[in-house]
N, CA and C atoms as an extended XYZ file, in Angstrom:
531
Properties=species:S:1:pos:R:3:atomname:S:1:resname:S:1:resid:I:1 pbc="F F F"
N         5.291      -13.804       12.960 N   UNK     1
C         4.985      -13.646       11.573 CA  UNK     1
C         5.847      -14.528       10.699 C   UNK     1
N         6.212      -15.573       11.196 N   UNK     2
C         6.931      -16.553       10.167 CA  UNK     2
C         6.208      -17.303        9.249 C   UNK     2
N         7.264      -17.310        7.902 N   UNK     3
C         6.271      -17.379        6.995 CA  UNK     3
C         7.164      -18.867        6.618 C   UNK     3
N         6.447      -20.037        5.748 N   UNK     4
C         7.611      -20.412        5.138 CA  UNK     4
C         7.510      -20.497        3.609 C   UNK     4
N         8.308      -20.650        2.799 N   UNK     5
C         7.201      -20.677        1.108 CA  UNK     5
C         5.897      -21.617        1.260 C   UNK     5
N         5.309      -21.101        0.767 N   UNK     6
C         3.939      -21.387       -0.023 CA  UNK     6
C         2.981      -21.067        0.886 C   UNK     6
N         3.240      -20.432        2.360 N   UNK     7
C         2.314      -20.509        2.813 CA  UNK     7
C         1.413      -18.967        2.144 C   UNK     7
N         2.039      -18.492        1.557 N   UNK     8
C         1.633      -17.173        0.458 CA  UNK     8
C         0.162      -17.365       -0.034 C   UNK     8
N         0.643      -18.695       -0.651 N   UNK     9
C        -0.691      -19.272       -1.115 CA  UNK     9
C        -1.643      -19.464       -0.590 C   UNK     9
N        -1.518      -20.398        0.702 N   UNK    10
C        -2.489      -20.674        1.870 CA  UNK    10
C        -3.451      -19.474        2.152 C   UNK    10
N        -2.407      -18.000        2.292 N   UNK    11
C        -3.267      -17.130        2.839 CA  UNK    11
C        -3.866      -16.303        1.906 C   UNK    11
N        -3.726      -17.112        0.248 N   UNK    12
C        -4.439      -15.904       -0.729 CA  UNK    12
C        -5.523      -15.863       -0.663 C   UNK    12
N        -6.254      -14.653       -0.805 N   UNK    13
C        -7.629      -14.677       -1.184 CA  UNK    13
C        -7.949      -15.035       -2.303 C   UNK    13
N        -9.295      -15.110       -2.469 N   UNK    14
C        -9.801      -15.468       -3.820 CA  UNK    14
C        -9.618      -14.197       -4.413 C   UNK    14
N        -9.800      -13.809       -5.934 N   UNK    15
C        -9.362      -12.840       -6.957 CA  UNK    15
C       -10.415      -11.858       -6.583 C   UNK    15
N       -10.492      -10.688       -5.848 N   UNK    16
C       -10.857       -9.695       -5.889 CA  UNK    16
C       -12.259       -9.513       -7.340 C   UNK    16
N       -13.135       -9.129       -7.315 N   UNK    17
C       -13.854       -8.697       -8.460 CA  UNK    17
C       -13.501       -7.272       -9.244 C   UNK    17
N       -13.479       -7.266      -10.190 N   UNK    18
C       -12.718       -5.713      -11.102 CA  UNK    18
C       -13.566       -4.401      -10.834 C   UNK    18
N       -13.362       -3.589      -10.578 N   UNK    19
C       -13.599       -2.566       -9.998 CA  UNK    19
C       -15.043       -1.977      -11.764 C   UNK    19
N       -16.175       -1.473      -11.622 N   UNK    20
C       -16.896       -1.250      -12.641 CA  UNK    20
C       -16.445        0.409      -13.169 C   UNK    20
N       -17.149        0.786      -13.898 N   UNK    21
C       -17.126        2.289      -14.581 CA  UNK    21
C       -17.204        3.220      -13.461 C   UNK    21
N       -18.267        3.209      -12.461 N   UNK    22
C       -18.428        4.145      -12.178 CA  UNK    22
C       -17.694        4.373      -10.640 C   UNK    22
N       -17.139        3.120       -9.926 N   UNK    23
C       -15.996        2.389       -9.005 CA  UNK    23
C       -14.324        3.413       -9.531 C   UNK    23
N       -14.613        2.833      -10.484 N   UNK    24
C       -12.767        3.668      -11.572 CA  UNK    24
C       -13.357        5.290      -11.177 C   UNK    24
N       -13.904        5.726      -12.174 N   UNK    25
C       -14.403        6.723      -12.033 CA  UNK    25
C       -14.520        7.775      -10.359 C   UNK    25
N       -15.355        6.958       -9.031 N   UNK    26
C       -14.924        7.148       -8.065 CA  UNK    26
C       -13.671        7.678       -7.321 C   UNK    26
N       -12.958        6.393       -7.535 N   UNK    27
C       -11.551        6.561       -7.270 CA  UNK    27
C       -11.318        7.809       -7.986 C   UNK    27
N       -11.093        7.962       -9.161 N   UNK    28
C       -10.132        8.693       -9.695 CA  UNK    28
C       -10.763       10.361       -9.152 C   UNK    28
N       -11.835       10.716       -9.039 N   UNK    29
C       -12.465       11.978       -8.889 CA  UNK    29
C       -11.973       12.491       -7.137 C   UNK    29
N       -11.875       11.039       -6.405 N   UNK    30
C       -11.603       11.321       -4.858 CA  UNK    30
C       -10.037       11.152       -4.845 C   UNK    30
N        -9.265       10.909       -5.815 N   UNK    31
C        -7.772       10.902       -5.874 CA  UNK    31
C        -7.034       12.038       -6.419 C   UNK    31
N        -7.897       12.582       -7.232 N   UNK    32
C        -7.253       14.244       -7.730 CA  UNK    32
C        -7.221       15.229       -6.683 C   UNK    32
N        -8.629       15.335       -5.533 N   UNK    33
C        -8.690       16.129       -4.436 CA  UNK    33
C        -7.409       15.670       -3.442 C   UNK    33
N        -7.123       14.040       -3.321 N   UNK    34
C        -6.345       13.803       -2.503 CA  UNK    34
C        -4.644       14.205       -2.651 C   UNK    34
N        -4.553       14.005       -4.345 N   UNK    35
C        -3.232       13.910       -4.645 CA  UNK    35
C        -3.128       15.656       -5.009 C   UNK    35
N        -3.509       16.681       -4.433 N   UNK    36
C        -3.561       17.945       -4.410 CA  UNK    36
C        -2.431       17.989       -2.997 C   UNK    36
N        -2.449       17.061       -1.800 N   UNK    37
C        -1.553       17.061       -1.025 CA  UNK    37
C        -1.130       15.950       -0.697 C   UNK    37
N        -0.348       15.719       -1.868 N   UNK    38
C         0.427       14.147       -1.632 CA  UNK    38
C         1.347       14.434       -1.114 C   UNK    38
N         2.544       15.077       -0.802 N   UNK    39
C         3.371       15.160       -0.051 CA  UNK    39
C         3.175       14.984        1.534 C   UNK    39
N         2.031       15.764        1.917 N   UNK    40
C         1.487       15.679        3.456 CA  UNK    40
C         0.432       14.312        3.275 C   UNK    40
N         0.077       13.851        2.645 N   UNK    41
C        -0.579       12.626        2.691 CA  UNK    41
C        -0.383       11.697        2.989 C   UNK    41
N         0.668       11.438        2.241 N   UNK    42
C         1.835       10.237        1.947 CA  UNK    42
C         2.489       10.108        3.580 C   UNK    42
N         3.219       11.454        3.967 N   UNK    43
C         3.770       11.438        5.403 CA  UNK    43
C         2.701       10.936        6.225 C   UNK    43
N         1.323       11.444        6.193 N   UNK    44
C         0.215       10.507        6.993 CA  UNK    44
C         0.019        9.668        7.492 C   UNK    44
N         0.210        9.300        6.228 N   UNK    45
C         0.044        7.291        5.665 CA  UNK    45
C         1.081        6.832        6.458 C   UNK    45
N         2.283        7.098        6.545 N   UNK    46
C         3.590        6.163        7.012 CA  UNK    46
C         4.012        6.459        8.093 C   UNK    46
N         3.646        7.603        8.619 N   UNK    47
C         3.371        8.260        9.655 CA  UNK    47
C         2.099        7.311       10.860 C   UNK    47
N         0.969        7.136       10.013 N   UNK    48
C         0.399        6.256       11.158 CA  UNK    48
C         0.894        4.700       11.092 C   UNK    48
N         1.070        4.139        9.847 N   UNK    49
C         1.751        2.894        9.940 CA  UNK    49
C         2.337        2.738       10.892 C   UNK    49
N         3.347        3.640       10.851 N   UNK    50
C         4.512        3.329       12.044 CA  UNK    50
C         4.094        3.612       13.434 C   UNK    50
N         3.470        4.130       13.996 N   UNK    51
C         2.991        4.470       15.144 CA  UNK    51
C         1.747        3.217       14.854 C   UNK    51
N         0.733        2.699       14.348 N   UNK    52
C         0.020        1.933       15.047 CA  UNK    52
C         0.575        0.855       14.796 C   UNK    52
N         1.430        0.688       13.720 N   UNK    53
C         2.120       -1.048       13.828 CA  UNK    53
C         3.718       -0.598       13.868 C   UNK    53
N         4.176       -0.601       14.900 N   UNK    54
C         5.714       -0.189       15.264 CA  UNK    54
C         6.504       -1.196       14.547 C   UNK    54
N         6.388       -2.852       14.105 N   UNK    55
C         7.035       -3.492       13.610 CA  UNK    55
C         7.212       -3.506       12.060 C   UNK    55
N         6.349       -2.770       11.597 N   UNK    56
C         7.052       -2.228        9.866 CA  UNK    56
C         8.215       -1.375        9.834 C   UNK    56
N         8.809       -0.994       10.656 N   UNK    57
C         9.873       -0.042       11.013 CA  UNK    57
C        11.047       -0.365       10.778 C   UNK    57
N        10.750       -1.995       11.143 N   UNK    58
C        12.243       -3.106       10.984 CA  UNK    58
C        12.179       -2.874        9.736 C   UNK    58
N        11.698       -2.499        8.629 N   UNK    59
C        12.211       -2.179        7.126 CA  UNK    59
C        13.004       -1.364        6.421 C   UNK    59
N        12.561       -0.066        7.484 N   UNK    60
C        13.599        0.615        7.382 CA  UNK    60
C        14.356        1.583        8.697 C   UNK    60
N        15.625        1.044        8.403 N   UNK    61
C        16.616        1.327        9.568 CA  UNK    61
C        17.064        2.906        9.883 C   UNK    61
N        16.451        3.828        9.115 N   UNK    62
C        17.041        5.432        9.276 CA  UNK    62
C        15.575        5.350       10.212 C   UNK    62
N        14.960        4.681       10.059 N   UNK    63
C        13.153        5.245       11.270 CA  UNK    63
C        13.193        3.855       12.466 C   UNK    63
N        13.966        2.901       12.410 N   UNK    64
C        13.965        2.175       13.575 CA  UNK    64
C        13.805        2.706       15.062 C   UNK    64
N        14.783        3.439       15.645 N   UNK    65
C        14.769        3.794       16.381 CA  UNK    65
C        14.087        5.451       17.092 C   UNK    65
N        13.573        5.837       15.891 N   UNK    66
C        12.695        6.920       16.087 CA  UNK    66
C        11.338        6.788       16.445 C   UNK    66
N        10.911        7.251       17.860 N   UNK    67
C         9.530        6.773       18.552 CA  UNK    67
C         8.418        8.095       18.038 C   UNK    67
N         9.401        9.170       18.136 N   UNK    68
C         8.474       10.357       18.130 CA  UNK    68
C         7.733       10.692       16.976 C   UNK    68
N         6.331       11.249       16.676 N   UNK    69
C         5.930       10.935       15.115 CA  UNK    69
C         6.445       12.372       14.544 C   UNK    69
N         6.196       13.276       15.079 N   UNK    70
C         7.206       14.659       15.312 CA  UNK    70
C         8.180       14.902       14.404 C   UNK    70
N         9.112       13.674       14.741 N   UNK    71
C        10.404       13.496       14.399 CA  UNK    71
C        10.511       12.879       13.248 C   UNK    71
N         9.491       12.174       13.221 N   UNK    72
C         9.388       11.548       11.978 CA  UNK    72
C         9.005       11.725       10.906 C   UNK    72
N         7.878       13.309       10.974 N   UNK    73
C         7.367       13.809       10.369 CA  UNK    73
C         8.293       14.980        9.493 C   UNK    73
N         9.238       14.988       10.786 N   UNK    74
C        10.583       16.257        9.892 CA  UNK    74
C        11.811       15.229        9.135 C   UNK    74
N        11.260       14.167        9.555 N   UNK    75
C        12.281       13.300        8.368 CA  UNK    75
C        12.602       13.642        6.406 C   UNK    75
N        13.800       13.699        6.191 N   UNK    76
C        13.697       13.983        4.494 CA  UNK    76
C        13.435       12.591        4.087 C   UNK    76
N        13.928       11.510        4.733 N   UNK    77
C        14.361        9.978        4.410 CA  UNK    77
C        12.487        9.705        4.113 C   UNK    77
N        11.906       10.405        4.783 N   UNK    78
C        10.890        9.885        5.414 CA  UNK    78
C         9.928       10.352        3.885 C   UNK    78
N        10.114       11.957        3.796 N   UNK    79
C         9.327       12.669        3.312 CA  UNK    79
C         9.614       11.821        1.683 C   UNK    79
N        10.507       11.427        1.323 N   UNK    80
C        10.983       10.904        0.298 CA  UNK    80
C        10.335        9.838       -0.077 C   UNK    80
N        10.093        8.942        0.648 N   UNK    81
C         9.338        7.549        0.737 CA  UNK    81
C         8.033        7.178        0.738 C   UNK    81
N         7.654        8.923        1.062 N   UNK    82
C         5.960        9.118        1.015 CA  UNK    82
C         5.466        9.546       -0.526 C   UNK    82
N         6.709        9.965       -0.494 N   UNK    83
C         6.500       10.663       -2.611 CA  UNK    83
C         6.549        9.535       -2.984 C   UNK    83
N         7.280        8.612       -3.068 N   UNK    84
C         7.351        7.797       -3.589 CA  UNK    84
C         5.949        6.178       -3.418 C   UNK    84
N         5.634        6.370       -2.505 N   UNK    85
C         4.331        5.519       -2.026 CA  UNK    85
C         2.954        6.133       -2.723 C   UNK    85
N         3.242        7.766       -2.948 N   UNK    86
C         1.949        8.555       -3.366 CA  UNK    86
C         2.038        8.452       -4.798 C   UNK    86
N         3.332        8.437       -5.302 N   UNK    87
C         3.295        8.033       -6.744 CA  UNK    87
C         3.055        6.793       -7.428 C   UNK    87
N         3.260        5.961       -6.088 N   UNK    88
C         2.420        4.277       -7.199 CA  UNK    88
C         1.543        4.380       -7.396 C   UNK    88
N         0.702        5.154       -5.632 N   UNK    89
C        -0.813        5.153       -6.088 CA  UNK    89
C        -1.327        6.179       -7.292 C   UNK    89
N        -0.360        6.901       -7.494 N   UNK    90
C        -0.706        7.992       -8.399 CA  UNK    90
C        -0.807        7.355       -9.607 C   UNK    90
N         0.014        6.367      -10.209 N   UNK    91
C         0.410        5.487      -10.975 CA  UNK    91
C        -0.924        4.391      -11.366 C   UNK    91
N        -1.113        3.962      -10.422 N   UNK    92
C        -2.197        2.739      -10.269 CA  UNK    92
C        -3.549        3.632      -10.862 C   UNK    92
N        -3.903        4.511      -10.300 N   UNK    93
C        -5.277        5.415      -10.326 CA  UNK    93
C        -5.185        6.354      -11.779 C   UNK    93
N        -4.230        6.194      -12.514 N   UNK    94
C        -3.868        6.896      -13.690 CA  UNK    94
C        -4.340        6.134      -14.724 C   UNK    94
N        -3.929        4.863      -14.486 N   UNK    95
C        -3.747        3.519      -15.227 CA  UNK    95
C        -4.908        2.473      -14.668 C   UNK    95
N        -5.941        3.093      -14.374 N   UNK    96
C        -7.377        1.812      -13.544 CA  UNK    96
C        -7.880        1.680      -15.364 C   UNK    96
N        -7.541        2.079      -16.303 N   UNK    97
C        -8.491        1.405      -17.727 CA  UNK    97
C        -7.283        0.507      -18.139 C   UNK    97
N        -6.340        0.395      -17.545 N   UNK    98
C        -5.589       -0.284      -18.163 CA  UNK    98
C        -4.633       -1.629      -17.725 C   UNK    98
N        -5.794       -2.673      -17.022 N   UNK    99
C        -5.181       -3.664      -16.432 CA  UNK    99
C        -4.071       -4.056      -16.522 C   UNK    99
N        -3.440       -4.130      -17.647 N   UNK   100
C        -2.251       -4.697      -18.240 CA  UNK   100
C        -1.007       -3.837      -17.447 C   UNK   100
N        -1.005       -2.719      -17.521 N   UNK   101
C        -0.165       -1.261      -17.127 CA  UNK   101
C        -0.170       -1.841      -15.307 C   UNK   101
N        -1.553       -1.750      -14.809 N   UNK   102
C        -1.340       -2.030      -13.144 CA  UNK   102
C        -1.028       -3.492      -12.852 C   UNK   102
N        -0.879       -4.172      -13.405 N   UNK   103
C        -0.531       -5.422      -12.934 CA  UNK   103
C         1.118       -5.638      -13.091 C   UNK   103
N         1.909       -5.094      -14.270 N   UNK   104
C         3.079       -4.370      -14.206 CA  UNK   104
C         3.335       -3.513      -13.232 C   UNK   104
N         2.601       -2.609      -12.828 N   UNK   105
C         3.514       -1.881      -11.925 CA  UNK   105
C         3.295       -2.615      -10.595 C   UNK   105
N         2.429       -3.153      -10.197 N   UNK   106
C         2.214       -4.543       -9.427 CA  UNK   106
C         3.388       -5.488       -8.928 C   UNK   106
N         3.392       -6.111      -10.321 N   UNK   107
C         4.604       -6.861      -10.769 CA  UNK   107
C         5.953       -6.367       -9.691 C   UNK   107
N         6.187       -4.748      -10.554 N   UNK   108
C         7.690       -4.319      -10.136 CA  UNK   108
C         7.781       -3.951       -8.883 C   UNK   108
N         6.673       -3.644       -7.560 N   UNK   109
C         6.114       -3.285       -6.819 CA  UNK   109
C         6.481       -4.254       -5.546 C   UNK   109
N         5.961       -5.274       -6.350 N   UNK   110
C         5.854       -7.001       -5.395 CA  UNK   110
C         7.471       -7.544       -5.669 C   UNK   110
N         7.843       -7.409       -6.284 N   UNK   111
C         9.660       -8.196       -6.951 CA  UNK   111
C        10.260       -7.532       -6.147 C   UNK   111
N        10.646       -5.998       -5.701 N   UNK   112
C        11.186       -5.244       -5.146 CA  UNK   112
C        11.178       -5.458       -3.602 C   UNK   112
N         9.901       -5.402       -3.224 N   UNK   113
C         9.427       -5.564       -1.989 CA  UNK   113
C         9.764       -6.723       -1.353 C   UNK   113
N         9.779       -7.985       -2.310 N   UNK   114
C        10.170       -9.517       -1.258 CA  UNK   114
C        11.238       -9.726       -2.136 C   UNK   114
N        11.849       -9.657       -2.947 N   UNK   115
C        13.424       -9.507       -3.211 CA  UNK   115
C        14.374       -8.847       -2.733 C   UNK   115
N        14.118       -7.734       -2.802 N   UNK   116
C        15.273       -6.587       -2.503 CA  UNK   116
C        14.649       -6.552       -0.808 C   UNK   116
N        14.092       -6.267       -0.432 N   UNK   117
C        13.741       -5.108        0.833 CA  UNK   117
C        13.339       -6.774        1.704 C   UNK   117
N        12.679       -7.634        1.351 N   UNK   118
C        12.373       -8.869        1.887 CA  UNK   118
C        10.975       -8.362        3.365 C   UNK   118
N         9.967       -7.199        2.381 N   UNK   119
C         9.076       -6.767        3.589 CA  UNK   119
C         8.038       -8.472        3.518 C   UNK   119
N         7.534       -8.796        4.679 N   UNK   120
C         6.384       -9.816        4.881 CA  UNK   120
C         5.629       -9.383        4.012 C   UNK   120
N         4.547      -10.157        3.245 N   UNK   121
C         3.568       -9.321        2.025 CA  UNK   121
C         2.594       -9.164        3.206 C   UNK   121
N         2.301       -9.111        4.781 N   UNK   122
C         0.995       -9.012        5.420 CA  UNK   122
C         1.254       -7.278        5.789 C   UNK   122
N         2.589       -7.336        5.530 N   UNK   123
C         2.671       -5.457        5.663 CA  UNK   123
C         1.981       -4.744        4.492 C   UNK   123
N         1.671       -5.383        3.610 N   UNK   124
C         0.710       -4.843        2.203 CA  UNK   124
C        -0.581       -4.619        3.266 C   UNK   124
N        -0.956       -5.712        3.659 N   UNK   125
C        -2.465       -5.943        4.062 CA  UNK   125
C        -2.591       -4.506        5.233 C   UNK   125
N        -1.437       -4.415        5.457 N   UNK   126
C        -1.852       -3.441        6.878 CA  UNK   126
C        -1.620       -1.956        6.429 C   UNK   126
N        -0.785       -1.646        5.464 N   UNK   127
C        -0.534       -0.488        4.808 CA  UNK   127
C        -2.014       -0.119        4.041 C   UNK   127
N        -2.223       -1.375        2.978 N   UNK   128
C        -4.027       -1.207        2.324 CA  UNK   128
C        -4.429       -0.373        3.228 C   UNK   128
N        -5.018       -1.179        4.575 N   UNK   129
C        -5.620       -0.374        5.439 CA  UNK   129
C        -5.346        0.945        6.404 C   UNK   129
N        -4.257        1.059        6.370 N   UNK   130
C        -3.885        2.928        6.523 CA  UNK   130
C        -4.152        3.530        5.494 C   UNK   130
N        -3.863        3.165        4.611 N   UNK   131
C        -4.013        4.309        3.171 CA  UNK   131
C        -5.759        4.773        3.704 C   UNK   131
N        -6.714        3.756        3.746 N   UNK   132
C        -7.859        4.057        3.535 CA  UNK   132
C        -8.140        4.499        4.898 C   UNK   132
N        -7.664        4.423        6.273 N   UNK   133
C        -7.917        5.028        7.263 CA  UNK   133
C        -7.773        6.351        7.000 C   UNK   133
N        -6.362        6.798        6.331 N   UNK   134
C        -6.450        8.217        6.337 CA  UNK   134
C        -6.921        8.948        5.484 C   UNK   134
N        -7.644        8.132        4.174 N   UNK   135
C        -8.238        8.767        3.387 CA  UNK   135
C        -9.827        9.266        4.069 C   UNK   135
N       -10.259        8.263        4.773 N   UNK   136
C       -11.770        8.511        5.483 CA  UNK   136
C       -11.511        9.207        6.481 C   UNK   136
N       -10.193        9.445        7.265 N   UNK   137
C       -10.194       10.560        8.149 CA  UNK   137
C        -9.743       11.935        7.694 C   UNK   137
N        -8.980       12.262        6.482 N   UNK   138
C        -8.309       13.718        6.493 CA  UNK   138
C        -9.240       14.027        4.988 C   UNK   138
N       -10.373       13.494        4.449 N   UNK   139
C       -10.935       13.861        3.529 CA  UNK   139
C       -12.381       13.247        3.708 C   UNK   139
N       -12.941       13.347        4.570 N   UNK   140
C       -14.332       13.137        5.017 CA  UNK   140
C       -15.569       13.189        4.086 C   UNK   140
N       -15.390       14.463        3.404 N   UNK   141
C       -16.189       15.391        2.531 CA  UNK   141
C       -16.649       14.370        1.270 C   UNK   141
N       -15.039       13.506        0.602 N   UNK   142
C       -15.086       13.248       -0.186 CA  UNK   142
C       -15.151       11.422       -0.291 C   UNK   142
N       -14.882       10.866        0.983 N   UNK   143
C       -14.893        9.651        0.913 CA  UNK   143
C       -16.252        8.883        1.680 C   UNK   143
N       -17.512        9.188        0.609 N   UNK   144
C       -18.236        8.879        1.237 CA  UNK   144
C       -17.934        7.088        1.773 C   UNK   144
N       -19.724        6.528        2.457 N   UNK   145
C       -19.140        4.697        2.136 CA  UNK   145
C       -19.164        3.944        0.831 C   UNK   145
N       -19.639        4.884       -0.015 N   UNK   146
C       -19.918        4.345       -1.406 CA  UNK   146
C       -18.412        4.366       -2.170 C   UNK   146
N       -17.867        5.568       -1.701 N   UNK   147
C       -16.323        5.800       -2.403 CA  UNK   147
C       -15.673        4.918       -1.834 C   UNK   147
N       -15.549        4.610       -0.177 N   UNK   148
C       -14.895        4.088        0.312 CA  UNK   148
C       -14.689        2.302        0.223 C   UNK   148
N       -16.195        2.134       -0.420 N   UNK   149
C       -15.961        0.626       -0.914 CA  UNK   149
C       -15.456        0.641       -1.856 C   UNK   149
N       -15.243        1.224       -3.057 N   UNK   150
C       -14.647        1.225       -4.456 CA  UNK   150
C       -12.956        1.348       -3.621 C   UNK   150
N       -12.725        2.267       -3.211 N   UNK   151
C       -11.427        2.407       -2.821 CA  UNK   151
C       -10.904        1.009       -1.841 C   UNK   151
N       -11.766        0.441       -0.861 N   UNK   152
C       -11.364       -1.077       -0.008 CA  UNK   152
C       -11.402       -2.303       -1.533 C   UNK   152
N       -11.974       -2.242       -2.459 N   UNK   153
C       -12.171       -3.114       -3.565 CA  UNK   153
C       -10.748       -2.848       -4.478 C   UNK   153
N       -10.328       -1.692       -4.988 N   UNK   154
C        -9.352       -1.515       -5.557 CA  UNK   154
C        -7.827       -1.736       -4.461 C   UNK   154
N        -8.280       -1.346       -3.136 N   UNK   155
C        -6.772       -1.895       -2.572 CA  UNK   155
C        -6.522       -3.124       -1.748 C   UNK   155
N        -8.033       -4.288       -2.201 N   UNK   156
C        -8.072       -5.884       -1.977 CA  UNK   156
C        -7.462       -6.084       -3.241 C   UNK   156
N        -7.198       -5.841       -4.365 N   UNK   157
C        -6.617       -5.955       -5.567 CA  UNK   157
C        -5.296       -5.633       -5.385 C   UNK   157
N        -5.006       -4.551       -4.652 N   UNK   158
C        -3.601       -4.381       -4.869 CA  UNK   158
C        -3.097       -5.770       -4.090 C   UNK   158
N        -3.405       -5.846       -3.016 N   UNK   159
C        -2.831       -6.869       -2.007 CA  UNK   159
C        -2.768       -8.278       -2.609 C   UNK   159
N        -3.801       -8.431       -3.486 N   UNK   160
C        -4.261      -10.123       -4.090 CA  UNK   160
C        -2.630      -10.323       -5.110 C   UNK   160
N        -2.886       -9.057       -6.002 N   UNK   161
C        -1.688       -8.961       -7.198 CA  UNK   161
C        -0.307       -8.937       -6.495 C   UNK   161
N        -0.010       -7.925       -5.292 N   UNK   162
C         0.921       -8.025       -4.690 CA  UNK   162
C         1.599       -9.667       -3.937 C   UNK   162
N         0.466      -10.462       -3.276 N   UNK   163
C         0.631      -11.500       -2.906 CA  UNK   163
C         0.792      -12.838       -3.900 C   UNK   163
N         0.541      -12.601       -5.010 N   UNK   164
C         0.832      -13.317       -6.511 CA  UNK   164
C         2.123      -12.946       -6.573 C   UNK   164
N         2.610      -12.097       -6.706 N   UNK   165
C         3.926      -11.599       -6.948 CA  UNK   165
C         4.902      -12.396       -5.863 C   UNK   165
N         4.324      -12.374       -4.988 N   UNK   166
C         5.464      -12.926       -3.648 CA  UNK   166
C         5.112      -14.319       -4.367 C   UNK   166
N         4.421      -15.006       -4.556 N   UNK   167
C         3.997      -16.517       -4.597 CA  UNK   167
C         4.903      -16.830       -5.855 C   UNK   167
N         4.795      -16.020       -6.842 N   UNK   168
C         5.726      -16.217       -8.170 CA  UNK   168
C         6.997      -16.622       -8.112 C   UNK   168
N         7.616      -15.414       -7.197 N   UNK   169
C         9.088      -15.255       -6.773 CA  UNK   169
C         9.781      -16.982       -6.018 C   UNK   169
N         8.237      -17.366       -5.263 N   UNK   170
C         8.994      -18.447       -4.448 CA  UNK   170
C         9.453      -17.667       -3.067 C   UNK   170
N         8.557      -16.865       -2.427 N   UNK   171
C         8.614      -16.321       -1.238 CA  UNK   171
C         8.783      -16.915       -0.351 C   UNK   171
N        10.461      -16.893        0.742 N   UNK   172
C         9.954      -17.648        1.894 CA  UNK   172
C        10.418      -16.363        2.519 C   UNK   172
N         9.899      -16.507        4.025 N   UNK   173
C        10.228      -15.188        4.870 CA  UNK   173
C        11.807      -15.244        5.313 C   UNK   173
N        11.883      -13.666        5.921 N   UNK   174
C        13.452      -13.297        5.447 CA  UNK   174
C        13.658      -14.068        7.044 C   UNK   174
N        12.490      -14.330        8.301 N   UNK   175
C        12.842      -14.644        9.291 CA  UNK   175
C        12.884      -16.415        9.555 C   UNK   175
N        12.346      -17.066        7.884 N   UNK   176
C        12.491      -18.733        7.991 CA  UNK   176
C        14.470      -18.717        7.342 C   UNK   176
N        14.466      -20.551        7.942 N   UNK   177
C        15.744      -20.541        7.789 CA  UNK   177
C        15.715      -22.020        7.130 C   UNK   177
């Protein structure tokens, strides 16, 4: 996964299309049922990350060496990080009328992430897709494929804005030298 600057760019997509009225709307009606158990959600989410892609782990060092999901699941470090992952999205889905608001929290989202923490932005791309694995598996009822494209459309956006953010910064990977 070596990256070197600019190749950010290379791998951007083109700009996502804006999510319509009744897309926002979607989301937000299948995110109130969800965020009813964000605490166990959130653990889900990072919970399968780490078990189907073991190398996001290198991010953080209190779950490196923990194989068991068990164990990981009785984590506080853990449980903490899921509140905090459930509240961007809580954040983002609060704020879908208000481009200006999500592209800021975007912004502070993406700066943090390849500044401070120095995660690869392709761990966005693979997280996107857990969020929505476990939304179509632990809420069936509510994510039909109609929801579920509004929801893959709104988190090709997060990833596009997120990967702007790395490109801004002058991203090179924490493993180029």
């Amino acid at each position: 996964m070596e990256r070197q600057q600019g190749e950010v760019k290379a791998d951007r997509l083109e700009r996502p299309d804006p999510l319509c009225d009744s897309e926002r709307e979607m989301i937000k009606d299948t995110w109130a049922k969800v965020y009813q158990n964000c605490d166990d959600v959130g653990v889900a989410i990072l919970i399968r990350l780490f078990v189907n892609f073991p190398s996001s782990k290198q991010y953080f060092s209190q779950f490196q060496q923990v194989e068991d999901p068990e164990e990981l699941e009785r984590s506080a470090q853990l449980r903490k990080h899921a509140h905090r992952v459930m509240n961007a999205i809580n954040t983002l889905v609060e704020n879908l009328h208000d481009g200006d608001k999500t592209v800021s929290v975007l912004k502070l989202l993406g700066k943090a992430h390849a500044l401070r923490h120095k995660v690869e932005p392709v761990y966005f791309k693979i997280l996107t897709g857990v969020i929505l694995e476990v939304l179509v598996k632990d809420f069936p009822d509510y994510i039909t494929p109609e929801v579920a494209g509004a929801w893959t459309k709104l988190l090709d956006a997060v990833y596009w804005h997120v990967t702007g953010v790395y490109e801004e910064v002058g991203w090179a990977s924490s493993s180029a030298v």
